[in-house]
C-alpha positions as CSV (number, residue, x, y, z in Angstrom):
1,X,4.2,38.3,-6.3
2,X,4.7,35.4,-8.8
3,X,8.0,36.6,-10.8
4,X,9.8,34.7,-14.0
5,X,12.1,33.3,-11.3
6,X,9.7,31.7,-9.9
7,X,8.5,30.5,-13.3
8,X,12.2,29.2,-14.0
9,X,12.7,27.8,-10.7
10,X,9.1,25.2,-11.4
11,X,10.5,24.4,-15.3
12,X,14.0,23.5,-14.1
13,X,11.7,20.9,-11.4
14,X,10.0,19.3,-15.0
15,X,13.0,18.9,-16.3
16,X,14.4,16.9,-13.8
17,X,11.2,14.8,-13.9
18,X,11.5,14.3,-17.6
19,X,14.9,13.2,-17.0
20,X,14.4,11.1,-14.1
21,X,10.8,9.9,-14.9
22,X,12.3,9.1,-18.3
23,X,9.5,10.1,-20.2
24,X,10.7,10.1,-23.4
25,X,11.3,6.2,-23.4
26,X,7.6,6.0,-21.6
27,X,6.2,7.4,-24.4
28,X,8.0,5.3,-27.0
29,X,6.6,1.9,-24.8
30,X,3.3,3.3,-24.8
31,X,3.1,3.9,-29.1
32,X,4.8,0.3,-29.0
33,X,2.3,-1.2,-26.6
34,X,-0.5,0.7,-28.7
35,X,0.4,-0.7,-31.7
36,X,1.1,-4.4,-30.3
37,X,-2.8,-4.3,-29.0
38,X,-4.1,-3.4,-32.5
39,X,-2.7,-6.7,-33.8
40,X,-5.1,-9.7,-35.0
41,X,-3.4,-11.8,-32.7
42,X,-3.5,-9.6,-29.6
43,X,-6.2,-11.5,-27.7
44,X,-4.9,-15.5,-28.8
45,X,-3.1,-15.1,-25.5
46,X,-5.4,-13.6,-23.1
47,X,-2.7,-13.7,-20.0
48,X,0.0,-12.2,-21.8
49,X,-2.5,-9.7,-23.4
50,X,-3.5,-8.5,-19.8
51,X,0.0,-8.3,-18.9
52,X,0.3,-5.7,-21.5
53,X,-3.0,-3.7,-20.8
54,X,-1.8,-3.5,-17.1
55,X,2.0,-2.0,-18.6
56,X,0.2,-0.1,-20.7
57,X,-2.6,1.5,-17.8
58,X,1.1,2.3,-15.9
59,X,2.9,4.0,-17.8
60,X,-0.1,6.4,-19.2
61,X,-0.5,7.6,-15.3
62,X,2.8,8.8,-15.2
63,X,2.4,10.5,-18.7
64,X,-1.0,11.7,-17.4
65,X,0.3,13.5,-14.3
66,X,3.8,14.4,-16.2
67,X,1.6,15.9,-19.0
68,X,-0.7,18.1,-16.1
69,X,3.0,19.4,-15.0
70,X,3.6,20.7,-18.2
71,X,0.2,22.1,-18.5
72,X,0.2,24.1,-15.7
73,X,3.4,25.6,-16.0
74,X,2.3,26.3,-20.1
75,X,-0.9,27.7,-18.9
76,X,1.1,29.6,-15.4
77,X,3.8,31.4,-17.7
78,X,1.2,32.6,-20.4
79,X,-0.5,34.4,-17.5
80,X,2.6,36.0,-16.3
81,X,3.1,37.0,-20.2
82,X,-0.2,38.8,-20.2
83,X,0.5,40.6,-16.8
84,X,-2.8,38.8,-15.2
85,X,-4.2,39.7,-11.7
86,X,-2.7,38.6,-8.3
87,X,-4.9,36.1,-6.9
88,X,-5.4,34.3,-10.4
89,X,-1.5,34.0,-10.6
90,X,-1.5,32.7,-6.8
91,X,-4.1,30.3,-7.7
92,X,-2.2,28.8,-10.7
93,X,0.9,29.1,-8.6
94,X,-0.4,26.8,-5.9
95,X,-2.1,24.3,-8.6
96,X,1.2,24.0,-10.6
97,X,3.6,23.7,-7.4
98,X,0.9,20.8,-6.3
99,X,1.0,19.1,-9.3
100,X,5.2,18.9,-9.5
101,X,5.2,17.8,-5.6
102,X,2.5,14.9,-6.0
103,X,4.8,13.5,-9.2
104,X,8.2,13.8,-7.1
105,X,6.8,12.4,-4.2
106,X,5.2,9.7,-6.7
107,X,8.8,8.8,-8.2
108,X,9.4,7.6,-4.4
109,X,7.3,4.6,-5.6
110,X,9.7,3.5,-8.5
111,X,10.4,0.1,-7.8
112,X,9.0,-2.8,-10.1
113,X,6.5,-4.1,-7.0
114,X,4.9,-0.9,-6.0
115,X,2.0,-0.3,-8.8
116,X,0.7,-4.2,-7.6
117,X,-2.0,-4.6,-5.4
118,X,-1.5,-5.3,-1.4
119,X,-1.8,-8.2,1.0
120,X,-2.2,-6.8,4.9
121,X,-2.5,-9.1,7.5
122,X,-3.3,-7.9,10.7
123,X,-2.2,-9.6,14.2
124,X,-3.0,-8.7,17.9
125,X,0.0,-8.9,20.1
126,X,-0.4,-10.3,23.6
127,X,-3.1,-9.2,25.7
128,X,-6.1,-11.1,25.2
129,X,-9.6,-8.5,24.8
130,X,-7.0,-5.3,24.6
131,X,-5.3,-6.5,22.1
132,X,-7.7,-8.1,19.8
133,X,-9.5,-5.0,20.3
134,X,-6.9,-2.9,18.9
135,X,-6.5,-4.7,16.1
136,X,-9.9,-4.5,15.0
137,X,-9.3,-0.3,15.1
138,X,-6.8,-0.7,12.6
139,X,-8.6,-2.9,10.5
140,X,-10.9,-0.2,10.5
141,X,-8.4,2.5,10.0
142,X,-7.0,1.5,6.8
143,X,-10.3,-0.2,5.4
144,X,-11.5,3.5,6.0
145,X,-7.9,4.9,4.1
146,X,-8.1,2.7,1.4
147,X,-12.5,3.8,0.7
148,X,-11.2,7.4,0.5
149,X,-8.2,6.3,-2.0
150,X,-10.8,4.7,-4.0
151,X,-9.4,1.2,-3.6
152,X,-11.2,-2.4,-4.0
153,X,-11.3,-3.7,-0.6
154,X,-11.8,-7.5,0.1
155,X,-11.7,-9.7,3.5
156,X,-9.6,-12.8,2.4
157,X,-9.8,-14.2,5.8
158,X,-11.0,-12.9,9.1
159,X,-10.4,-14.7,12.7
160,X,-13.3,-13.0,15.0
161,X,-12.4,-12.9,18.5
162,X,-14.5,-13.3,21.4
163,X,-15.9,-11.1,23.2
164,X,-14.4,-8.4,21.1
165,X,-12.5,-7.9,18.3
166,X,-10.1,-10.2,16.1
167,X,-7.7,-12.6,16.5
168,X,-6.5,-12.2,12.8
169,X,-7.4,-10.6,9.5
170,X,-6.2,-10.9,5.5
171,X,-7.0,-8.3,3.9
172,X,-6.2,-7.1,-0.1
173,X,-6.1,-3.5,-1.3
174,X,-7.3,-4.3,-5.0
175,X,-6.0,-0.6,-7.3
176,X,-2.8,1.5,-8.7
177,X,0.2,1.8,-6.2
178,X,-1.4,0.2,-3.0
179,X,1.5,-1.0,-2.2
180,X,3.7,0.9,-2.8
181,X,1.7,3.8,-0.2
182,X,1.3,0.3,2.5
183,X,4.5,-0.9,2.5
184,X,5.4,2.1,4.7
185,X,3.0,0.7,7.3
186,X,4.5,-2.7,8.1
187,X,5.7,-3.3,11.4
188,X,4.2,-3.0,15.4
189,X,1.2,-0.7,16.4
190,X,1.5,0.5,19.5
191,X,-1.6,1.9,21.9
192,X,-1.5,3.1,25.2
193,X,-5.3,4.5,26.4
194,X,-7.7,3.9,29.2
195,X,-9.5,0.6,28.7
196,X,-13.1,0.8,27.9
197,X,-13.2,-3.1,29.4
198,X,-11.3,-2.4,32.8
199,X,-13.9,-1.4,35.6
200,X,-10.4,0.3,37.6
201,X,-10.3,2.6,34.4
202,X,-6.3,1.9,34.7
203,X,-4.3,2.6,31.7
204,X,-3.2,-0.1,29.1
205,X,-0.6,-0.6,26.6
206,X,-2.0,-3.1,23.3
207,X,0.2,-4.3,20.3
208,X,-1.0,-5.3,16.8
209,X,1.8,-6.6,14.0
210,X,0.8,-5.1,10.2
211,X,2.5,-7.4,7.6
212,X,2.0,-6.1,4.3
213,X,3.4,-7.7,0.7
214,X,2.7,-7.4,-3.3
215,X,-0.4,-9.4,-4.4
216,X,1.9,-11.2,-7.5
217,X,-0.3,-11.5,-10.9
218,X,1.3,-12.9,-14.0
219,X,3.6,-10.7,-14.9
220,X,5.9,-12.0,-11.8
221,X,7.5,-15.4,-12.3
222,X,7.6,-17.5,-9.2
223,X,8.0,-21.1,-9.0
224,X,6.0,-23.3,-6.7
225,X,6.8,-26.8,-6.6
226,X,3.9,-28.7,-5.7
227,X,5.4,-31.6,-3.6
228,X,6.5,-29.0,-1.1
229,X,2.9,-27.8,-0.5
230,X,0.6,-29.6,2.1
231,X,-3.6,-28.5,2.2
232,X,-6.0,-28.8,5.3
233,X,-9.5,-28.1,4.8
234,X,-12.6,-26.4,7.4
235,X,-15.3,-25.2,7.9
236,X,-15.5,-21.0,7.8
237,X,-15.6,-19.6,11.4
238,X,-18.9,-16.7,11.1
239,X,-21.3,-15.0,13.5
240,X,-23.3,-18.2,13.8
241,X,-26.6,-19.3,12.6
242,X,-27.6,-19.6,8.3
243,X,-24.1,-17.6,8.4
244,X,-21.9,-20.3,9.1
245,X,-20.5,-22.4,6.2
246,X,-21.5,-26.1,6.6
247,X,-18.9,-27.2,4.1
248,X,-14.8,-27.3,4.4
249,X,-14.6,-24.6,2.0
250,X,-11.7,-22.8,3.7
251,X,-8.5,-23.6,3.2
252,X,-4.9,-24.0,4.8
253,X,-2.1,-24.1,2.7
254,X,1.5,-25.0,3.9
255,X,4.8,-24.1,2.1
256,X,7.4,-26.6,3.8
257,X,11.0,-24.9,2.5
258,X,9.7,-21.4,3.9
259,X,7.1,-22.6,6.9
260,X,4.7,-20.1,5.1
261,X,1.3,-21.1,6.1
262,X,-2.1,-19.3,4.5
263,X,-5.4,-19.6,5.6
264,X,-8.6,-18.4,3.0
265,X,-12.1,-18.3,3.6
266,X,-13.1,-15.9,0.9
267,X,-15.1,-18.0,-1.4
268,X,-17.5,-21.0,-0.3
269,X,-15.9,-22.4,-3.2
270,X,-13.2,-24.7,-1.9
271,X,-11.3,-24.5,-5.4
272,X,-11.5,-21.0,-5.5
273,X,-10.0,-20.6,-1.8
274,X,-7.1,-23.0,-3.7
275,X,-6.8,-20.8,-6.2
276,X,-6.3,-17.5,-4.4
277,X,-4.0,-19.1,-1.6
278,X,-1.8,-20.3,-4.3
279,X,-1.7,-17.0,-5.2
280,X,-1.2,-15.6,-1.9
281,X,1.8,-18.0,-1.6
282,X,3.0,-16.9,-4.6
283,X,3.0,-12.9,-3.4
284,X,4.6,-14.2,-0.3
285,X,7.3,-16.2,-2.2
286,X,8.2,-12.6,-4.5
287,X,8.1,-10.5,-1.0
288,X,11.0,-12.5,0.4
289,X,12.6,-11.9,-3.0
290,X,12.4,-8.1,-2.4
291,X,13.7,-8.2,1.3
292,X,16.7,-10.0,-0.1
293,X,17.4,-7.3,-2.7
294,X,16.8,-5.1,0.2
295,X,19.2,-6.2,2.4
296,X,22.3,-6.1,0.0
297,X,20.9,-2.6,-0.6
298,X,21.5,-1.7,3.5
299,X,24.7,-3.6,3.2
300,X,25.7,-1.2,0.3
301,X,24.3,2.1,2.0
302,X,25.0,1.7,6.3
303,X,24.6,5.4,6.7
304,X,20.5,5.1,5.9
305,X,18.6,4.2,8.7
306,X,17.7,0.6,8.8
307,X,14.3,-0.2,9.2
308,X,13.8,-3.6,10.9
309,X,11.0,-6.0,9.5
310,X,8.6,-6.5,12.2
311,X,9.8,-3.9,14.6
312,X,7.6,-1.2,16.5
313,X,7.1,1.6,13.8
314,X,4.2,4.0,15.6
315,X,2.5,4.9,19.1
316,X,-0.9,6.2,19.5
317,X,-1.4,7.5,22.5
318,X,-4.8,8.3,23.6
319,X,-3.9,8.9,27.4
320,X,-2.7,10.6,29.5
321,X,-2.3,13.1,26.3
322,X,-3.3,12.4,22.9
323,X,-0.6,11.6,20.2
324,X,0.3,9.4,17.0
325,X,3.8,9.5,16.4
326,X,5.9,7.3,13.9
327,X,8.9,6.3,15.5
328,X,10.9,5.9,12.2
329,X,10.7,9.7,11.2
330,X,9.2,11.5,14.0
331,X,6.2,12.8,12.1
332,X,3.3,13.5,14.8
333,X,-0.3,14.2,15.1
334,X,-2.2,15.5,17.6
335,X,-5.0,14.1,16.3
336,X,-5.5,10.5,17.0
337,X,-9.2,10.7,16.2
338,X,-8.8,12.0,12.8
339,X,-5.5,9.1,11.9
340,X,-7.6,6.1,13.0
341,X,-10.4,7.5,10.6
342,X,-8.1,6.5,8.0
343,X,-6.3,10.2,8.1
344,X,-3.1,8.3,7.3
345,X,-1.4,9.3,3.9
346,X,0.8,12.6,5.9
347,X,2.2,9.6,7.6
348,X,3.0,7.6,4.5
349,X,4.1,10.3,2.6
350,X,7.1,11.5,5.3
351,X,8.1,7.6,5.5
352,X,8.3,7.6,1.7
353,X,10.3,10.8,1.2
354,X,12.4,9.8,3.8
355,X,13.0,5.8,3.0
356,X,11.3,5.5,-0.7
357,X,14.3,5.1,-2.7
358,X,16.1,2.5,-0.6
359,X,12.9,0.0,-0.4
């Protein structure tokens, strides 16, 4: 039975989240936002003006899911008022308790990087065919997340291997908090199954590294000094035939202070490629940035867990029993079939409300 304890209980929850959420101040940016885009001048400065279209998009989906709190509990404690049925208070229930988890667990992604779009990169360990194979099954596990998130997908840069698989793959996440839900998933894959290219049928371990950063835009500053950046041009590696590029159109940038080097094949326009792997090294540039502020935050807080860039994060096991399990929180599934169909966000989510405030 849904009591007025219960109803307390959920309104003391949305006033934490006012508090913490500070939506009072959000809503003063958003009138002064609103106002600023009404101005003549708004659009002499077309860069800064996006800058301001993209703070203003932000802070309206927190007031958005803030404001569906406080209409389901409005809506929740008028039904208790008028003494309404069971199974329409359960149902309300259940919709309101949703709607206060999904914007708690959402206040996990509260740091200035998370609402940017993400960078993945995706590299087979050693192991030739098993290896590259594997990482081709993760490309298409989070290809297959991010089409079910509703996210702009685009191959920046793909490596095919031969006869199967990939030897590397850029990939971005274009859309609202990507990565802030992928930067849980950078680190070592781990597979151990029966290889479908061993005529024994023996068991095999694979690896595949996921490296994941913020896609900067203009409203992060980074300077790039251009005498410390060397270029290389080819052609783009394809399937062969009118496919293949007969122009250097790709690109490899290299960043001499940081040994950062980015490949980019996504446009056959060679300036374009430029473009987008200045940007690239730009993203990279502000992820370092964050794993410096980072590690003074470890150094201020030993008694979190430290989670090691680069380090072996999750193990899906698809023999001799079947099994994903993350090794940072010891979330599970017994469902390997269903994760690499993209079925990942119960993993993200227990990595964020376990390690989202101190990343």
């Amino acid at each position: 039975m849904i009591t007025k304890e219960y109803l307390k209980n959920l309104i003391l929850r949305k006033e934490k989240l006012y508090k913490v959420l500070e939506i009072k101040n959000k809503e003063t940016q958003v009138n002064n936002l609103e106002k600023s885009t009404q101005e003549q001048e708004f659009w002499e400065e077309p860069k800064k003006a996006q800058i301001i279209l993209k703070q203003l998009s932000s802070l309206k989906i927190w007031l958005k899911a803030y404001n569906l709190v406080k209409n389901n509990i409005d809506e929740l404690q008028i039904l208790i008022e008028l003494e309404a049925n069971e199974n329409e208070l359960e149902l309300n229930f259940k919709k309101t308790i949703k709607s206060i988890e999904d914007l708690e667990f959402k206040n996990m992604l509260n740091s200035e990087e998370d609402n940017l779009s993400a960078i993945m990169t995706i590299t087979p360990g050693a192991g030739g065919t098993e290896s590259q194979d594997w990482a081709e099954m993760i490309m298409r596990m989070y290809i297959m997340w991010g089409e079910k998130n509703n996210y702009k997908i685009k191959t920046l840069d793909i490596q095919k291997a031969e006869p199967v698989g990939i030897k590397s793959i850029t990939i971005e996440f274009e859309g609202d908090f990507s990565y802030g839900y992928l930067k849980s998933e950078n680190g070592v894959h781990r597979l151990v199954r029966i290889s479908p290219f061993d005529s024994n049928a023996k068991r095999h371990t694979s690896f595949a590294s996921v490296f994941v950063y913020p896609l900067a835009d203009d409203s992060i500053d980074i300077i790039i000094d251009p005498t410390e950046i060397s270029w290389d041009t080819f052609r783009a590696s394809g399937a062969g035939g009118q496919g293949v590029n007969k122009t250097e159109s790709a690109v490899r940038l290299k960043h001499a202070p940081t040994g950062i080097t980015i490949e980019n094949s996504e446009s056959r326009s060679q300036l374009e490629n430029k473009t987008k792997a200045m940007q690239l090294l730009k993203s990279q540039l502000y992820e370092l940035e964050i794993r410096k502020i980072q590690a003074e935050k470890e150094k201020l807080n030993q008694t979190k867990k430290k989670i090691e860039w680069g380090s072996q994060i999750r193990n899906y096991i698809l023999h001799p029993y079947k099994m994903v399990k993350d090794l940072r929180t010891n979330y599970e599934s017994s469902n390997p079939e269903a994760v690499l169909d993209g079925n990942i966000f119960p993993f993200i989510k227990t990595y964020l409300m376990e390690f989202g405030q101190n990343n």
